[in-house]
Structure formats: structure tokens, C-alpha cells
C-alpha positions as CSV (number, residue, x, y, z in Angstrom):
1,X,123.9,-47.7,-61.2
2,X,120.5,-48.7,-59.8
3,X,119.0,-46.5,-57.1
4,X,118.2,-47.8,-54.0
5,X,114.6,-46.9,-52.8
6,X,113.7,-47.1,-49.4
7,X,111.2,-49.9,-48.6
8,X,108.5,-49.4,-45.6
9,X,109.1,-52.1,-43.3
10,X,106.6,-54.6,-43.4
11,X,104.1,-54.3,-40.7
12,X,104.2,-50.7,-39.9
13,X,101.6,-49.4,-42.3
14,X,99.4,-51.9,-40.9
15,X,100.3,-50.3,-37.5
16,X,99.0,-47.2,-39.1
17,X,95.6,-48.5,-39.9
18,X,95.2,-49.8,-36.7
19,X,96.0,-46.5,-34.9
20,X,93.3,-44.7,-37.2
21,X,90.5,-47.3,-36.6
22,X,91.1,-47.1,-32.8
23,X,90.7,-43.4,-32.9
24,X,87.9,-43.8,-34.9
25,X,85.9,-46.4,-32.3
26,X,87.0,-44.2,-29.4
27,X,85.8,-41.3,-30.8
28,X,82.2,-43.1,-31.4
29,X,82.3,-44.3,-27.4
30,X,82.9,-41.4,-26.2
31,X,79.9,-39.5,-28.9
32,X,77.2,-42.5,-27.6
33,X,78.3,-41.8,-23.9
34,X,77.2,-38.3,-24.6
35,X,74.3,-38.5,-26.0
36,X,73.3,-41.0,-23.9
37,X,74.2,-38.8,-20.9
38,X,72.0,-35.2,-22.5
39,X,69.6,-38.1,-23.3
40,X,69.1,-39.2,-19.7
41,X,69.5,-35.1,-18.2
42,X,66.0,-34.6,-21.0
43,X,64.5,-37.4,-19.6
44,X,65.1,-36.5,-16.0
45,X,64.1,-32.8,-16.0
46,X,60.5,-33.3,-18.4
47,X,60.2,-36.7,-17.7
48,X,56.5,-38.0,-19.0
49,X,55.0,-41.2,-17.7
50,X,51.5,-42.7,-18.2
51,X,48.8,-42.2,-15.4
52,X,45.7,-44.4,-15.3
53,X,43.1,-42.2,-14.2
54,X,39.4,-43.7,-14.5
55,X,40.6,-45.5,-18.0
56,X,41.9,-42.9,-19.5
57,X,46.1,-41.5,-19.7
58,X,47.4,-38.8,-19.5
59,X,50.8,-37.8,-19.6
60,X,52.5,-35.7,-16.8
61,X,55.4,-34.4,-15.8
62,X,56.6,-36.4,-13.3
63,X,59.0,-34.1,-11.8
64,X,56.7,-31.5,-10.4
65,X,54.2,-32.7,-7.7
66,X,51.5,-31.1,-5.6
67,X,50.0,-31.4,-2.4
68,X,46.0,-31.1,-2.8
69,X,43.5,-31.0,0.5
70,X,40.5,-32.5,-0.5
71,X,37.6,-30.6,1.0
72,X,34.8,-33.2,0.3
73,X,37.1,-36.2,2.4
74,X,39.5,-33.8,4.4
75,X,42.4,-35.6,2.7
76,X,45.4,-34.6,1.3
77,X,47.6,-36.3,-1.5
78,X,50.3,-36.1,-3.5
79,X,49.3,-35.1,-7.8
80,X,51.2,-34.8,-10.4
81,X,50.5,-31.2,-11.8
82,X,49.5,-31.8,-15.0
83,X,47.4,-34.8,-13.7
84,X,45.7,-32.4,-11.4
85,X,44.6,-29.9,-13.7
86,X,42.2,-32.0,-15.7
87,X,40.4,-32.6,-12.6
88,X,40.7,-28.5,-12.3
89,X,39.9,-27.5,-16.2
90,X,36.5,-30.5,-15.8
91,X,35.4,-28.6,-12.7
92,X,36.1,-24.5,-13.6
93,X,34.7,-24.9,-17.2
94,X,31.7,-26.6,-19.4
95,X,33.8,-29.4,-21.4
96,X,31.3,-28.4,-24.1
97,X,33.3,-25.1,-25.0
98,X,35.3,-24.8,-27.8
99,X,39.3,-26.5,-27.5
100,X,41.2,-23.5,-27.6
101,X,39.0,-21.8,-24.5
102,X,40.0,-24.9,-22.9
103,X,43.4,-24.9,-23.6
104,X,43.4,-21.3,-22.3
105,X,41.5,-22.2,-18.8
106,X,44.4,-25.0,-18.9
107,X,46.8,-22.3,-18.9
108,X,45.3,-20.3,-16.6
109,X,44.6,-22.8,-14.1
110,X,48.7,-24.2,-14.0
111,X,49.4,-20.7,-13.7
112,X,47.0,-20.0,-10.7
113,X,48.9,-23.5,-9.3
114,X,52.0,-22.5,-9.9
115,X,52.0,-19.0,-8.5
116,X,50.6,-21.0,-5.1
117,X,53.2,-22.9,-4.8
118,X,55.9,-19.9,-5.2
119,X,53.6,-17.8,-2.5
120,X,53.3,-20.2,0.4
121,X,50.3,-22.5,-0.9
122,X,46.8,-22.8,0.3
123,X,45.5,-19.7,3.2
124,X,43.4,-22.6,4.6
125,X,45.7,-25.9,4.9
126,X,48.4,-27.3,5.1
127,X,48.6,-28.4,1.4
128,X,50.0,-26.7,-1.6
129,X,46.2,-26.3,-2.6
130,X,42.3,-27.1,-2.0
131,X,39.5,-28.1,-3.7
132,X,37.7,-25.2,-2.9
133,X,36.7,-22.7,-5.0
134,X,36.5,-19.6,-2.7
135,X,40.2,-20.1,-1.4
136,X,41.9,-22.3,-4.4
137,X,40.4,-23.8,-7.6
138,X,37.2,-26.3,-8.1
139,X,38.2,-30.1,-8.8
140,X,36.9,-33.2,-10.2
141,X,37.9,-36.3,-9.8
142,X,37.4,-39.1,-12.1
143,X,34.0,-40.5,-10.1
144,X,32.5,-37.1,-10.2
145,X,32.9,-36.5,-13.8
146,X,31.8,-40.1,-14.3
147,X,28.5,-38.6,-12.0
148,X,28.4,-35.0,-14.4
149,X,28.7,-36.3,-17.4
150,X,27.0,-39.5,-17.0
151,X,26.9,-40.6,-20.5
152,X,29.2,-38.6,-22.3
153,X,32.2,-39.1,-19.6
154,X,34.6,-40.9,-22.3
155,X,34.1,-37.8,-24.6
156,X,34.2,-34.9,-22.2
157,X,37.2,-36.2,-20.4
158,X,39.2,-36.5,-23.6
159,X,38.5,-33.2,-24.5
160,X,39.7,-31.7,-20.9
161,X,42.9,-33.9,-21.4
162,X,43.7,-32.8,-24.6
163,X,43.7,-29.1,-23.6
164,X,46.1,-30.2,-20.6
165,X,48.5,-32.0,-23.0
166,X,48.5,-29.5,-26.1
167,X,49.4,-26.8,-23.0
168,X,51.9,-29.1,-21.1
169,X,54.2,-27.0,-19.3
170,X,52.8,-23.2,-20.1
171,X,51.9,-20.7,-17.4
172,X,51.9,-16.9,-17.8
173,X,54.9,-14.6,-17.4
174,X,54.6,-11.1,-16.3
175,X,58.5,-9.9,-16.1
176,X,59.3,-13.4,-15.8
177,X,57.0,-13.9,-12.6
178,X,53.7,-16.4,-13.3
179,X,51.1,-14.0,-12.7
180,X,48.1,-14.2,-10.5
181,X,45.4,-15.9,-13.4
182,X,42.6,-14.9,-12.2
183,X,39.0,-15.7,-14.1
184,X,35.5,-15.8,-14.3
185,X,32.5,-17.1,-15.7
186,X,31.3,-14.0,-18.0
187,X,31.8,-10.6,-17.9
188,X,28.7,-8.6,-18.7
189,X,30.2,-7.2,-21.7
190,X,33.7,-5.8,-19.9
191,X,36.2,-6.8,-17.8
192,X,37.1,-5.1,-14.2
193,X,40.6,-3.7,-13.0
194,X,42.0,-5.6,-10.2
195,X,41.9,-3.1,-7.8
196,X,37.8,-2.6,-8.1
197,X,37.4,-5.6,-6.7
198,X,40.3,-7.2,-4.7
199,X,42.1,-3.5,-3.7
200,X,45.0,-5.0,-5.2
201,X,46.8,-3.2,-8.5
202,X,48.1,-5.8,-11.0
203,X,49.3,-4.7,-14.6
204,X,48.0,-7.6,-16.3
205,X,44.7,-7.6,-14.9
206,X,43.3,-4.7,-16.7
207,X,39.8,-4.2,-18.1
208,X,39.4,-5.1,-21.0
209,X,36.2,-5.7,-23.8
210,X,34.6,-9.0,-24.1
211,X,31.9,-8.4,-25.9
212,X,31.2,-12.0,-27.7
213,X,30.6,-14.8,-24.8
214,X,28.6,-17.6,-25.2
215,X,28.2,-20.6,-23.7
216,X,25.9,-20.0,-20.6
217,X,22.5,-19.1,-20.0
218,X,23.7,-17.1,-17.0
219,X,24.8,-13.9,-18.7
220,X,22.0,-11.8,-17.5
221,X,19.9,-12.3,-14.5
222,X,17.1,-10.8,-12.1
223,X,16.6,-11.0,-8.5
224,X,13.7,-9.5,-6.9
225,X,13.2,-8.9,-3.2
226,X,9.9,-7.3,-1.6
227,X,10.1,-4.4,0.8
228,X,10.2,-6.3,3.7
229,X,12.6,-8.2,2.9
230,X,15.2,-6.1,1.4
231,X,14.9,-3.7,4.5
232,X,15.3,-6.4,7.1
233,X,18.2,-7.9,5.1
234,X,20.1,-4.9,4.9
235,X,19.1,-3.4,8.8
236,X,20.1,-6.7,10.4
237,X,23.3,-6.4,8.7
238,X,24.1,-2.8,9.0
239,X,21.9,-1.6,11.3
240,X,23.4,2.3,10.6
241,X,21.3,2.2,7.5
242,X,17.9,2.3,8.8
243,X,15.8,1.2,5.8
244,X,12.0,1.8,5.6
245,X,9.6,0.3,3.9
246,X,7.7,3.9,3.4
247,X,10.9,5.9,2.5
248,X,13.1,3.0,0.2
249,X,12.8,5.2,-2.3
250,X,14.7,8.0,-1.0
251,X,17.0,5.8,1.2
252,X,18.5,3.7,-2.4
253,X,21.0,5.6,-4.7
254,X,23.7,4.0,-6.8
255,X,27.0,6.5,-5.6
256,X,29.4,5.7,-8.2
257,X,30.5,3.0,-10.9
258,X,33.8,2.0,-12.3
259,X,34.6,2.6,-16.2
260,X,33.3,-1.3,-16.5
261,X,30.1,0.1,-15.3
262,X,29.7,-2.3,-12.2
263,X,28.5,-0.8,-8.6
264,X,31.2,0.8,-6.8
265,X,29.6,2.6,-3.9
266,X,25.8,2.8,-3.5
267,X,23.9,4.5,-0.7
268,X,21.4,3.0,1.4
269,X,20.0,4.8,4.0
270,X,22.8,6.3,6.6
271,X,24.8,3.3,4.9
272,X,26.8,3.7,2.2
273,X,28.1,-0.1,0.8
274,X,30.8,-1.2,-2.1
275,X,28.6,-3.2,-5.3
276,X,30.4,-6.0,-3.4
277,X,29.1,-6.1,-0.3
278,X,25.4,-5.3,-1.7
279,X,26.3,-8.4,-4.0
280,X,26.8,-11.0,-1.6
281,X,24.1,-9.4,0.5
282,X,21.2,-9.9,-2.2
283,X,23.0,-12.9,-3.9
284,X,23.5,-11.5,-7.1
285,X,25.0,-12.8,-10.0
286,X,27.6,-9.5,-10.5
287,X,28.3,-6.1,-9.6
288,X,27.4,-5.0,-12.9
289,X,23.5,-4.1,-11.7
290,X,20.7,-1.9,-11.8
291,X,18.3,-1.0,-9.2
292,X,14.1,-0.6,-9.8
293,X,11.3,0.1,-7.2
294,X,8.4,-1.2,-8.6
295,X,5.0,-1.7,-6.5
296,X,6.5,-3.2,-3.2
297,X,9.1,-4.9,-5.1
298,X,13.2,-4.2,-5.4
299,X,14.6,-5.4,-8.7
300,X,18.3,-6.5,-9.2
301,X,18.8,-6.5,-12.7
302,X,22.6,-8.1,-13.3
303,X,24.7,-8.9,-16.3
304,X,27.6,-11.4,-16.1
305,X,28.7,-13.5,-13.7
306,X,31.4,-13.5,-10.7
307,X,33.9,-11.1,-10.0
308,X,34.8,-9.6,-13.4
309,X,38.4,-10.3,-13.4
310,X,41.0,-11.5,-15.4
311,X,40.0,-14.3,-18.2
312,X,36.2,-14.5,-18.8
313,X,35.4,-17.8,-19.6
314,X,32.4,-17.2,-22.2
315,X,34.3,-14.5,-23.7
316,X,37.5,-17.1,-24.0
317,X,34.5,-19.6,-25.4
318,X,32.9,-16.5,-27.9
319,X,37.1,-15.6,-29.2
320,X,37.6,-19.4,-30.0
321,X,34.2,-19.6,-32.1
322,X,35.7,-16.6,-33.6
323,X,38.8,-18.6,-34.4
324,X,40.9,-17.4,-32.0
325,X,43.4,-19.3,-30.5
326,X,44.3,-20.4,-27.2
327,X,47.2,-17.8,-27.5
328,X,45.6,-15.1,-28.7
329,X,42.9,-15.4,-25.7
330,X,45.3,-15.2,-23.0
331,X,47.3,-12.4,-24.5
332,X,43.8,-10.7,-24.6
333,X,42.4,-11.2,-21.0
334,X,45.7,-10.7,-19.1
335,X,47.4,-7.6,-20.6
336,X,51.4,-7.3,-21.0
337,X,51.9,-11.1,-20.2
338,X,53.9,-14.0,-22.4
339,X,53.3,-17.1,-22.4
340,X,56.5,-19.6,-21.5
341,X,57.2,-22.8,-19.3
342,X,57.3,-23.2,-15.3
343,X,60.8,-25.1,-16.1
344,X,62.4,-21.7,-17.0
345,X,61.2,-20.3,-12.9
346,X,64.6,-20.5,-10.7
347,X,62.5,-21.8,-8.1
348,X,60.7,-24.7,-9.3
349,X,64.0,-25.8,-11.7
350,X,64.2,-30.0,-11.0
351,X,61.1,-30.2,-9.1
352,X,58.1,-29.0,-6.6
């Protein structure tokens, strides 16, 4: 007897196929919909576009934006950060020193921005920051590098924004907090603890050795003053110290120094002032000074220059000759600190 075997019906395995394939092209929607959505939330949050500035670009983050109060013009406009901060790195240090000593100013300097912005801004306007110095950073902008550099604009600006790319992003974390950056031009040798100088503790600004810095001609200096001078300085400006030309030499004594060796207290007369004060008084390059009486003459003898610290810039400069990098500078000059991304700072998350 021949066995009956059960046919498929015609048409339904086809229907099978077609089932499959349809899964198939749904599945593939719905995985390009995704990637095209985590696609767009990337581009969003670190977006990059291209700024002209003075025929050059640079790329910047588009998504974080700072207020900046030009001193020169009494203006304020809107920068993107990263734009900013060549204008910052071309002012604060030589474009001659070596790329990773820029990169670390970079660093520093989006840092020193960023903390602004999470404490209130600039002390002095109504921006985020200034242009000046004293209160904020120094700044460049495209027509006054053209004037500096004169010739060798095209060169120097590249190398400021290359520092400012290869950093994008990076500030300084001190248990997950950017830190206050501070920095200086050179530090006669050693750093300064916070506190000497601004009466402010911080962990990360420590002293520290920086014994190889190069790239100024302004790591030693002398200032000389005559008798007359000196005393009428000092008199008109504390009049308890009652200098005399005929008794200077028993009215000046250094009082004490810090472990850096600057000036911490130093007597003059019935005055006793910080290495500070005497500093700005004289106009001297550091705190880190010695005082000779010579004929009719008082001789500042100084090594480094500004306020000692945080980053040195020469020392940054001598580590990078050296063959340190970028890294390795920071992680130096600012003790206990890591190095990550403003994006990971609650407060700044999707935008200034």
C-alpha cells in the first residue's frame, strides 16, 4: 500500500521567507535609528565646528561659551572656550617654548577659566572673565599677535593652536573639583606654598623644585635705589618706619623666610613689612631677594619672577627640553591633581 506523505501547501513556505526577511529589515531600521540617534547625542554634547580667526581654524567646542570683558575697548563678547584660550596661551607665554609647556599653560589656563565660571566669574565685571592680568588672565587677539609677532604670526599662532587642540577639553581635578591653576613666569629655583603668598591653604599648590627653567632672560635681576630714595619711598608709605639716611643700616633686617627662601617679614625701622609689600614697593621682580648697603646705594638682588605659585612657566619650558611631557609637567607643579575633562563637572554638563 503506498504511504501517503503530507505535502506543504503551496505558498506557505514562501510566507515563511517573507516573515524572516521582514524581521530582518526591521531589525536594521530600528539599529540605523539608533546609531543615528547616539550619533546625534555625540555630536550635540562635543560638538566641533570651524572658527575663522585671523586665517587660521581652530576647532572648539561649541557647546561651552564665555563671556570675556575686554579691558583695552570696555567690551564684552560671547567666545567659545577653546577659541579663547589661544588668545590666553599667545598672551601668558613666549610661543617660542617648547609644545608640551604649551600644552600644559593650555591646561592650566581652561582650568583657571573654568574654575571662574563655577565661582561667580570676574571680581571686576560683569563678564565670566577679563582681559586683565591682575584680576583674570592676559589675551591676545588675532591683530595683536599679528602686531607681536610681526613676521613670524603664521608660525607662532599655529603653535599656540596646536597646544589648544592636542589639550581640547582637559582641566585639573583635585577630588573631582578643577583647581585654582595658578602660574608664573619662573620660580628662582623653587616654588612657594599658597598660603605665603595669597593666605590661602590649597593642597595642590605646594612648593615644589624647579630647578631647570629656561626661556627668559628675566630669572635674576637687580634693582638699586639710593638712600634718599629708598627712605622717602618707604616713610611716605608707612610713615611708622622712620628711615634715615644716617641709620639705614641698623633700621633694615630680613625677619624671616619661607622654606622656598623668599622674604616673609623683614624689618624696617619701627615697620615691620611682608617680602610682598616691600616687593611692590621697590618694584622687584620676586620675593625671593637679598638686601646690600653699599656706598649710598640699597641693592635688591632677586631671582625669579612673579608670585612663585603653582606652574612655573620656564621650569614647564626647562621639563619639556628634558622630554617631559605636557602630563608629567602638570602632575609636577600642582601636587595630588588628575588631569580629566570639564564635560565630566555636574555643573557645566550641556553647556556654559
Amino acid at each position: 500500500m503506498r504511504q501517503s506523505v503530507p505535502v506543504r501547501p503551496a505558498g506557505k513556505e514562501c510566507a515563511v521567507y517573507r516573515v524572516c526577511w521582514g524581521r530582518v529589515v526591521a531589525a536594521a531600521c530600528t539599529l540605523g535609528i539608533f546609531v543615528l540617534l547616539i550619533r546625534g547625542c555625540v555630536y550635540a554634547r562635543g560638538q566641533t565646528e570651524t572658527a575663522a580667526d585671523g586665517g587660521f581654524s581652530v576647532q572648539v567646542y561649541s557647546d561651552l561659551s564665555i563671556s570675556v570683558y575686554d579691558r583695552r575697548t570696555g567690551q564684552i563678547t560671547e567666545e567659545p572656550l577653546e577659541e579663547y584660550l589661544v588668545g590666553v596661551v599667545a598672551a601668558e607665554m613666549p610661543a617660542s617654548f617648547e609644545e608640551e609647556a604649551l600644552c600644559a599653560q593650555a591646561v592650566a589656563a581652561r582650568t583657571y577659566t573654568v574654575r571662574k565660571l563655577l565661582h561667580g566669574g570676574c571680581n571686576s565685571s560683569d563678564a565670566d572673565v577679563c582681559t586683565g592680568s591682575n584680576c583674570c588672565q592676559a589675551f591676545a587677539s588675532a591683530e595683536r599677535q599679528r602686531a607681536r609677532w610681526t613676521n613670524s604670526y603664521e608660525e607662532n599662532r599655529a603653535r599656540v593652536e596646536q597646544a589648544v587642540q592636542k589639550t581640547m577639553g582637559q582641566v585639573l581635578l583635585y577630588e573631582g573639583e578643577p583647581i585654582e591653576a595658578l602660574y608664573h613666569s619662573a620660580s628662582g629655583g623653587y616654588t612657594e606654598d599658597s598660603e605665603n603668598v595669597f593666605a590661602v591653604a590649597r593642597p595642590y599648590l605646594r612648593a615644589v623644585e624647579s630647578g631647570n627653567e629656561t626661556g627668559t632672560s628675566r630669572l635674576s635681576a637687580t634693582v638699586k635705589l639710593s638712600y634718599e630714595e629708598f627712605c622717602r619711598r618707604v616713610n611716605e608709605s608707612y610713615p611708622k618706619a622712620g628711615l634715615s639716611e644716617g641709620r639705614l643700616a641698623d633700621q633694615i633686617a630680613v625677619v624671616s623666610r619661607t622654606e622656598s627662601g623668599r622674604v616673609n617679614a623683614i624689618r624696617l625701622g619701627g615697620a615691620t613689612l611682608t617680602g610682598k609689600q616691600l616687593r611692590y614697593l621697590v618694584g622687584l621682580d620676586s620675593t625671593m631677594f637679598t638686601v646690600t648697603l653699599t656706598g649710598k646705594t640699597v641693592r635688591f638682588d632677586t631671582k625669579g619672577f612673579g608670585h612663585g605659585v603653582g606652574m612655573s612657566q620656564t621650569g614647564a619650558n626647562g621639563m619639556a627640553r628634558a622630554g617631559a611631557d605636557y602630563e608629567e609637567i602638570l602632575l609636577h607643579y600642582y601636587t595630588g591633581v588628575t588631569i580629566g575633562s570639564w564635560q565630566t563637572i555636574p555643573a557645566l554638563r550641556g553647556g556654559g
